[in-house]
C-alpha positions in Angstrom: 0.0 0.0 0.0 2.7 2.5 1.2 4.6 1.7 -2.9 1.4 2.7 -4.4 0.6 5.8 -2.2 4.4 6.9 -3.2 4.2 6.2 -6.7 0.7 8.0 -7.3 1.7 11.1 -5.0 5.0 11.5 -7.4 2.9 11.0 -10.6 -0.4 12.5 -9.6 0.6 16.6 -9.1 -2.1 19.7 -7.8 -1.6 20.7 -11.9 -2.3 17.7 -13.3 -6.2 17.5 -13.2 -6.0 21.3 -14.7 -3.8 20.1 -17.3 -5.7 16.8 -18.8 -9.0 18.9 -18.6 -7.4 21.8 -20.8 -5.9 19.2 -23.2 -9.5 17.2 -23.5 -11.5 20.5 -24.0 -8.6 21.7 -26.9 -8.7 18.2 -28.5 -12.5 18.4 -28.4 -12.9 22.0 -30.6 -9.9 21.2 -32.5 -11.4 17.7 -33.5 -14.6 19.5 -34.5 -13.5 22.6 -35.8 -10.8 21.3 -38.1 -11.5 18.2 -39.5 -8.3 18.6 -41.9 -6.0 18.4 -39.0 -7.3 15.5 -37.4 -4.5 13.4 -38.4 -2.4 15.9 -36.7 -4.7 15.9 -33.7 -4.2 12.2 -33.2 -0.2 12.2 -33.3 0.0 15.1 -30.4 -2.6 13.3 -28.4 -0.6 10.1 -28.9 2.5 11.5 -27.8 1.2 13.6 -24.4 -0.3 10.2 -23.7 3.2 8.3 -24.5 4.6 10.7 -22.1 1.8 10.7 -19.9 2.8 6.7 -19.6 6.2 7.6 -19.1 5.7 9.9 -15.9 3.9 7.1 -14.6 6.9 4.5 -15.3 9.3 7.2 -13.8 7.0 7.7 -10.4 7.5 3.6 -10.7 11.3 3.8 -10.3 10.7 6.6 -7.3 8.4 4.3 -5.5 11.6 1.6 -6.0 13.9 4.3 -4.6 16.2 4.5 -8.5 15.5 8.7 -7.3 18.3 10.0 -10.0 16.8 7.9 -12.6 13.2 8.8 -11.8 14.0 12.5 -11.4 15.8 12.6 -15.3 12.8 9.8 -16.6 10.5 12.4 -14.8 11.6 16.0 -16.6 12.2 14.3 -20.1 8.9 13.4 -19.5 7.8 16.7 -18.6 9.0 18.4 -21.8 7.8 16.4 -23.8 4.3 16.2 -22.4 4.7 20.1 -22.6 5.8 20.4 -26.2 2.5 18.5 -27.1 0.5 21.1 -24.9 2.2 23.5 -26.7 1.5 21.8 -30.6 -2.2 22.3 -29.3 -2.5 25.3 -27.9 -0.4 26.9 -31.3 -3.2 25.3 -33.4 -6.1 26.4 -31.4 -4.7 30.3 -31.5 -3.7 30.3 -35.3 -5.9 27.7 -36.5 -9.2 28.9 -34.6 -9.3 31.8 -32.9 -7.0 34.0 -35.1 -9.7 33.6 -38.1 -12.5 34.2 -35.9 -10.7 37.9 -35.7 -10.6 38.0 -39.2 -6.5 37.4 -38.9 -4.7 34.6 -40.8 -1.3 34.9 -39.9 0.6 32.3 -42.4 1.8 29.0 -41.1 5.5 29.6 -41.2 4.3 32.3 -38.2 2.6 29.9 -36.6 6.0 26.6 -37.0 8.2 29.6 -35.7 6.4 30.3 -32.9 5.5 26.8 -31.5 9.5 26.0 -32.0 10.4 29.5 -29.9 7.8 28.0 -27.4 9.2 24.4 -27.4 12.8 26.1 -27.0 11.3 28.6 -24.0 9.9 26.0 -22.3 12.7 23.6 -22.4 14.9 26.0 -20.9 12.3 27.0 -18.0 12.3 23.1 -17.1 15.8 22.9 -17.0 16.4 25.5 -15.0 13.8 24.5 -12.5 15.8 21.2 -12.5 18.6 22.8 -11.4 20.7 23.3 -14.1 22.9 26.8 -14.8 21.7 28.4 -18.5 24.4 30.7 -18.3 27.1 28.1 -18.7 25.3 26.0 -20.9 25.1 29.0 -23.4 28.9 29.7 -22.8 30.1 26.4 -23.0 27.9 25.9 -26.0 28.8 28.8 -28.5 31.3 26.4 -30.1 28.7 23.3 -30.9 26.2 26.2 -32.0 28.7 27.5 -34.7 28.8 23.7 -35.7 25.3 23.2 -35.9 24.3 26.4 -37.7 27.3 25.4 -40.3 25.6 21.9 -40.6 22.6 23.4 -41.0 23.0 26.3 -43.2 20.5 25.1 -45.5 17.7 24.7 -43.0 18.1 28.1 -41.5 18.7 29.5 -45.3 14.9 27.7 -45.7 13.6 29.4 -42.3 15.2 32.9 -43.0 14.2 32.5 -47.1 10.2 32.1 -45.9 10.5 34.4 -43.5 11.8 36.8 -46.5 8.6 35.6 -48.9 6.3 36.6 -45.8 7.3 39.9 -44.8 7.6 41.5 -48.4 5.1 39.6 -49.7 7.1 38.2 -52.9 4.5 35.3 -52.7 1.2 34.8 -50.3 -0.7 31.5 -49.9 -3.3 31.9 -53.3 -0.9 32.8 -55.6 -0.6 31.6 -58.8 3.3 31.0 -59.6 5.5 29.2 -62.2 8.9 27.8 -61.5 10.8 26.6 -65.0 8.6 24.9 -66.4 6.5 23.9 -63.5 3.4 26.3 -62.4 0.6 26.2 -59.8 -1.1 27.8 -56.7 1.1 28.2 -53.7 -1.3 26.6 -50.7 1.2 26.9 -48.1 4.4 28.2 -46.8 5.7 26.7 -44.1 9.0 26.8 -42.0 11.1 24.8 -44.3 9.4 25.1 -47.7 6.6 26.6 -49.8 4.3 23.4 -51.3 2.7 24.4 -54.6 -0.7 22.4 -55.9 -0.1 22.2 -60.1 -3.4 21.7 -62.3 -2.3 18.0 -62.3 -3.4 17.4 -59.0 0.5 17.3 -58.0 2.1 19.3 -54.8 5.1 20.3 -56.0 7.9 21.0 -52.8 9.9 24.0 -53.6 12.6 24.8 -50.2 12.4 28.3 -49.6 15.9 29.1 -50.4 15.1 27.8 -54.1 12.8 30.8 -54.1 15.1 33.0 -52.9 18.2 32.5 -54.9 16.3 31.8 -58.1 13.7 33.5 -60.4 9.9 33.1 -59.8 6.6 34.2 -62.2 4.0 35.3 -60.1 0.9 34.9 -62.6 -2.2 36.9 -62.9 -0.6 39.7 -59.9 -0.5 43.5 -61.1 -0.7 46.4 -58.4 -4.0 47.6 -57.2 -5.3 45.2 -60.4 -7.7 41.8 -59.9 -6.0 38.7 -60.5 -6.2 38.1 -63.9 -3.6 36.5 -66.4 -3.5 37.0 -70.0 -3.7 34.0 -72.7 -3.0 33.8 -75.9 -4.7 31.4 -78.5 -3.4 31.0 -81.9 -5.5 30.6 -85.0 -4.1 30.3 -89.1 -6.3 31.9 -91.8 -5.3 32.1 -95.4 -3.8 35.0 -96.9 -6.9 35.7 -99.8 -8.9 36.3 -96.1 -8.2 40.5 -95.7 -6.5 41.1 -92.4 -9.1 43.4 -90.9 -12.0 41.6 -91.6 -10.7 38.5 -89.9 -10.0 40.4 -87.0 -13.9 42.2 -86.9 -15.8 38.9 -87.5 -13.3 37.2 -84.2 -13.5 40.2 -82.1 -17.1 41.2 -82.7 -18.2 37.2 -81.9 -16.3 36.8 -78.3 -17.3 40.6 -77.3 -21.2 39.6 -78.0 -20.5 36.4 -76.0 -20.6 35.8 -72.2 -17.6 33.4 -71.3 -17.1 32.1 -68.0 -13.7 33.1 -66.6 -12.8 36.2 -70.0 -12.4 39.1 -68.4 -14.3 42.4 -69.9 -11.7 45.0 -69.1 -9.4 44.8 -71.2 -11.7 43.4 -73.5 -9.9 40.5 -75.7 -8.4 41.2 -78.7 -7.6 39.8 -81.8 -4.1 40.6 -83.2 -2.1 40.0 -86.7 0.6 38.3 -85.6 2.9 37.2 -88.7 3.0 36.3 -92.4 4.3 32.2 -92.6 6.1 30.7 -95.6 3.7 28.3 -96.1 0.9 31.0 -97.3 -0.9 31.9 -94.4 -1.5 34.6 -91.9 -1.0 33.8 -88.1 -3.3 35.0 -85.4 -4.1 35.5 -81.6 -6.6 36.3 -79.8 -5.6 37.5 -76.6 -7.8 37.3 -73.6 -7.5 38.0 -69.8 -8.1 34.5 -67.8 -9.7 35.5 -64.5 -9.5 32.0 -63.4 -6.0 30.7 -63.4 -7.0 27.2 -62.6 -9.4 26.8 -65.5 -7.1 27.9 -68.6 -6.7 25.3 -70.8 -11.3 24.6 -70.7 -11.2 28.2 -71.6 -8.6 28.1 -74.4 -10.3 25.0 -75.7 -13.8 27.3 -75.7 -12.8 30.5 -77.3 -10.9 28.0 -80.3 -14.3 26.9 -80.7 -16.0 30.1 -81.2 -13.1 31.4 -83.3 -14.3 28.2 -85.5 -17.8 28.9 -85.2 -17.2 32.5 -86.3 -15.3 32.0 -88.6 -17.1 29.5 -90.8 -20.6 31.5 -90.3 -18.4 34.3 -92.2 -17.3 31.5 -95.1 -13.3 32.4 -93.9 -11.5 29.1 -93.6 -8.7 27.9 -91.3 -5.6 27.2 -93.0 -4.4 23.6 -93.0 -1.1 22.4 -94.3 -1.9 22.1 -98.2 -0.6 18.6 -100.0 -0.9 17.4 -102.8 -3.8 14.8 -103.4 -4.8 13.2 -107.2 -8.4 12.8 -107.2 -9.7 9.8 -109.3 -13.3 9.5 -110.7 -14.5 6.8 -108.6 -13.8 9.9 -105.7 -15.8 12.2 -107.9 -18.7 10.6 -107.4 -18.2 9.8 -104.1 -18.3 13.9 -103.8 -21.0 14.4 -106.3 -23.0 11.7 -104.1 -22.1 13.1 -100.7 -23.4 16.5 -102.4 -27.1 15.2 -103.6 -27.4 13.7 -100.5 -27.2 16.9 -98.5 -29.2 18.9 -101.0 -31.8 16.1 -100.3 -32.1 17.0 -96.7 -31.7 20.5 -96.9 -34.6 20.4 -99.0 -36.4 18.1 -96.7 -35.6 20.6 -93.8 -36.8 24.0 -96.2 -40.0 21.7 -97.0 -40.7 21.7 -92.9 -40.4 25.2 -92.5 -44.2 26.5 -93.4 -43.2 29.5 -95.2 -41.8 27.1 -98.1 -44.8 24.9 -98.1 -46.4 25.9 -101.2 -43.0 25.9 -103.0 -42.3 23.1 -106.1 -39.6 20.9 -106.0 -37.4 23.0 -108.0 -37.3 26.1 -106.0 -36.5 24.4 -102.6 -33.6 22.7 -104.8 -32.2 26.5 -106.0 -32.6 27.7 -101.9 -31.6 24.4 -100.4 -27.9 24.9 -103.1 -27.2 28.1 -101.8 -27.8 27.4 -97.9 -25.1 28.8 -95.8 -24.7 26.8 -92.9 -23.8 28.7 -89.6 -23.4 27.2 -86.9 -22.9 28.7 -82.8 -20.8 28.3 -79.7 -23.0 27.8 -76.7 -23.6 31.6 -75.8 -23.5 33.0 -78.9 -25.6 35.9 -79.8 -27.7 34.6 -83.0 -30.1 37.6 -83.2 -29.5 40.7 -81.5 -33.0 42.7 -80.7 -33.6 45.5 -82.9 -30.6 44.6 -85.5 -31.6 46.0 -88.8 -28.8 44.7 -90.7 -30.1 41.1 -91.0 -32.1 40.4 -93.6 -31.8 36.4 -93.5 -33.6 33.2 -91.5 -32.2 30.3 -89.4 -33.8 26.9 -89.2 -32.2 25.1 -86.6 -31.0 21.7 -87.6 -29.2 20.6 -84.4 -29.0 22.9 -80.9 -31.1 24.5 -78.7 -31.6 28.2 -78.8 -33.4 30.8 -76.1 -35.7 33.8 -77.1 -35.8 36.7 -74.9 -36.9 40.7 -74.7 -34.6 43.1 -73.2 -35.9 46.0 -71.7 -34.7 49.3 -71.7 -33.6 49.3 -68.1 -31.6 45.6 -68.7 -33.8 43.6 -68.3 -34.8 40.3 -69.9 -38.0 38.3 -69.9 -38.2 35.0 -72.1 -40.2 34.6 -74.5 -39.5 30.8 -75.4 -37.2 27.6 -76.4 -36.3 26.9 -80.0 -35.3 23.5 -80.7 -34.5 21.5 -84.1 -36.3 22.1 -86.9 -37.6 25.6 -85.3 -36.9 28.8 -87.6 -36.7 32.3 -87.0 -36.0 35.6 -88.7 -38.8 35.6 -91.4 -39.9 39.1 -90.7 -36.1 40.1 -90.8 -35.6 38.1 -94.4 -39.4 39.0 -95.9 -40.0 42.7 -94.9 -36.6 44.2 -93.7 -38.3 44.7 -89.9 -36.1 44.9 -87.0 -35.3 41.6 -85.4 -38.1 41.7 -83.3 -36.2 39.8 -79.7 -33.0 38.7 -79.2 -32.3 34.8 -80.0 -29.3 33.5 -78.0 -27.3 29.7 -78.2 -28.2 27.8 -75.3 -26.1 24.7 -76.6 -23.7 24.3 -79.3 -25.8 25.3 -82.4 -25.8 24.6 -86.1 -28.4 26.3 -88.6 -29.3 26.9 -92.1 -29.0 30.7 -92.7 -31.1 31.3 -96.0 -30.2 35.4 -97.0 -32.6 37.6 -98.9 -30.4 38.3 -101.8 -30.9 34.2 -102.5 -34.7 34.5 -102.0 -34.7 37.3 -104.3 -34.5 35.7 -107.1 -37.6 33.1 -106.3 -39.5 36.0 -105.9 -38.9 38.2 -108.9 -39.0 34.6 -111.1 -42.9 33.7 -109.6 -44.2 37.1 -107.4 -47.4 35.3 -106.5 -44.9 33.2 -104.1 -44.9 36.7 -101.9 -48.7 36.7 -101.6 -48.5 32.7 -100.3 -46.2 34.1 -98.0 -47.9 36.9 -97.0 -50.4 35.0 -95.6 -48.7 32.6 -93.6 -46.8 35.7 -91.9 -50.2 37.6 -91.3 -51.4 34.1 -89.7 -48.2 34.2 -87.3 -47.8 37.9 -86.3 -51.8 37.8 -85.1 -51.5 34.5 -82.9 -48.3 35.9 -81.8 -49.6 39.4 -80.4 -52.9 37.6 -79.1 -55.3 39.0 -81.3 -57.5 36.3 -82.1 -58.1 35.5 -78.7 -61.5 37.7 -78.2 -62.6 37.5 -81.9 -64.9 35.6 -84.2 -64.2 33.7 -86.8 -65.1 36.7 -88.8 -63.3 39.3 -87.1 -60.4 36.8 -87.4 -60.4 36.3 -91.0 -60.9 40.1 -91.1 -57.7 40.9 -89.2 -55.7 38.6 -91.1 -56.6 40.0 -94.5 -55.6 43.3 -93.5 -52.5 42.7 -92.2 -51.7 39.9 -94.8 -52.3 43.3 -97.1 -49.6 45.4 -95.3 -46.9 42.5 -95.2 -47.8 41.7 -99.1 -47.1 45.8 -99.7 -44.2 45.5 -97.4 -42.9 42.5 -99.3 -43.0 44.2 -102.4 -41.4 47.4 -101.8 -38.7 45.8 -99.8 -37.4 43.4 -102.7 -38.5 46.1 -105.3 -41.5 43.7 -107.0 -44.0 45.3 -109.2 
């Protein structure tokens, strides 16, 4: 009884209930409040319990009167269980409460600290053990001068992100590129500076490597938003005149809202240089507001480059070879041609303002077709353009109509799908486009211009009094007129505006 009484009055201290409750109630809100340093939780619990253990063993060796031994066991012990209240009480003040105070010191602050701590609190034990500081500093200026030599490359990685930190060369966030590796710097710690790459790799770099070497710090400009500029490249042929390459590029991606372009600067499309092989080279140049997303958004503005620049009949320019064409391929063209013909015309015969049209007129619009297809978030029709006098039928997509406001607003009117048109009042009378018609997917349509329909009309004029009527038909059910009418007062309606539209029709493509 009397070994037990010894050995749990040496282990069991007035502190020590204070202590294990502060330690539970840390390890509770830190387990809780930050779940990403549980792992780290569970090691410094581990260890103030290992030492915990070995106070115990130590009061042991008292009880069984080994006092020097005890009394070292004892104060190792001690530290140790220490350092591990320290680990916790560092990550509760810079992990917890610091943010709650709106203060996120960076974790190099918090590593030096804790390790000025550890060293504090070391000394404080062994002076309470007895032991004279000021001769273990004198007698241990030599073995210092050894270490520090040993260790110049640690303490050139502590004073290098101490450097980083307090002239801000680089914050936690940034966006940086190292040779030929770049990323977003996600921490700076006491030794090194760990960089996440878009490849899902952390990439180590040691502080000093920062220091002594050259670094990119992407997307940064002073009193600017973080923004980085791209550049995508883009061949057109040389018979394609400079500037209108440049408008038909530039005036397609400033009508269109891409995630993560910047507006200001707007992008820009550039002549870059004349290549020996017969083409012109381009770039657009944007302003990437999201760093980590730049190869998605290269990859979408090369597609609306494409889009735009085949709705404008300008081709890319591919590497020319030479190929021998034999008849058997001929006809394989001359095939491939009637077949598309065939379903153009199938698609024309769908759309009801063609309906009454032979054979051989669909075949002279379906020929001379232009297809034109969009980039999800393309503007198709702007509201109150007066410049387009053509239709689209839709042959694969979706498409949203909608009225803007004049205060910004925008209300939609409806969804147009495949084998929907639009733009008949734009192609048959010259009105304004009537609401503003906008890509909701990837688009493609047949764009059918009036110069093309002009000649239908002036060969057989009675064509524009079919279509008169079909347009009178859709602008009353459109504007709800029928709704409180008779049949007569219907019929009546329609023939007068059908009257207007036929006059309209006429004048606009100059029939007698």
């Amino acid at each position: 009884m009397n070994f037990w009484n010894n050995t749990l009055h040496y282990f069991w201290r007035e502190e020590s209930l204070a202590v294990l409750t502060m330690v539970a109630s840390i390890a509770v809100l830190l387990f809780h409040l930050r779940k990403e340093d549980r792992k780290s939780l569970f090691n410094t619990l581990a260890f103030f319990v290992v030492c915990m253990v070995g106070q115990f063993a130590s009061s042991l060796l008292h009880a069984l009167e080994f006092t020097r031994a005890s009394e070292v066991l004892h104060e190792v012990f001690i530290i140790g269980a220490g350092i591990a209240v320290i680990r916790l009480w560092g990550e509760l003040v810079f992990r917890i409460v610091l943010p709650l105070v709106k203060l996120s010191p960076p974790r190099i602050t918090e590593d030096i600290i804790v390790i000025i701590a550890y060293i504090a609190w070391g000394m404080v034990r062994l002076r309470y053990a007895g032991l004279d500081l000021g001769s273990i500093v004198a007698t241990s200026a030599m073995i210092t001068a050894v270490v520090a030599f040993a260790m110049q490359d640690t303490l050139g990685n502590i004073l290098g992100g101490l450097a980083l930190q307090l002239d801000n060369s680089v914050e936690i966030g940034d966006w940086i590129k190292v040779d030929d590796i770049s990323g977003r710097v996600v921490d700076i710690r006491w030794r090194s500076t760990l960089v996440e790459t878009r490849n899902w790799e952390t990439v180590v770099f040691p502080n000093s490597q920062l220091m002594k070497n050259k670094f990119v710090v992407l997307g940064r400009r002073t009193d600017q938003p973080v923004q980085w500029r791209r550049w995508v490249w883009f061949n057109v042929g040389m018979e394609a005149l400079p500037a209108r390459v440049i408008s038909v590029v530039e005036e397609s991606i400033l009508q269109t809202e891409i995630a993560n372009v910047a507006k200001n600067p707007p992008p820009n499309c550039v002549l870059m240089e004349f290549d020996n092989k017969g083409y012109a080279r381009y770039a657009l140049r944007y302003w990437l507001t999201d760093l980590m997303q730049d190869d998605p958004t290269d990859a979408v503005l090369r597609w609306h480059i494409m889009t735009a620049l085949q709705r404008a009949g300008i081709k890319l320019a591919m590497e020319e070879r030479s190929i021998h064409i034999t008849k058997e391929n001929e006809k394989y063209e001359e095939g491939l041609h009637h077949r598309e013909v065939l379903l153009r015309m199938k698609t024309l015969r769908r759309v009801e303002l063609f309906s009454q049209m032979t054979d051989e007129e669909l075949k002279v619009l379906a020929e001379r077709l232009r297809y034109s297809p969009f980039a999800r978030g393309n503007i198709i029709a702007r509201q109150g353009d007066q410049k387009s006098h053509w239709l689209y039928v839709i042959i694969n997509g979706e498409a949203e109509v909608y009225l803007e406001s004049p205060g910004g607003g925008k209300r939609v009117i409806r969804d147009l799908g495949k084998g929907n048109f639009f733009g008949e009042m734009g192609l048959m009378t010259g009105a304004p486009r009537s609401a503003t018609v906008v890509a909701k997917t990837d688009v493609e349509c047949y764009r059918l211009d009036k110069e093309i329909f002009e000649e239908i009309l002036h060969e057989r004029p009675s064509v524009a009094e079919e279509i008169s009527q079909i347009l009178a038909s859709r602008r009353a059910e459109l504007d709800n007129a029928l709704l409180d009418m008779d049949t007569a007062s219907a019929q009546m309606a329609i023939s007068q505006q059908r009257g207007e539209i036929l006059a309209t029709i006429k004048r606009f493509f100059g029939l007698g």
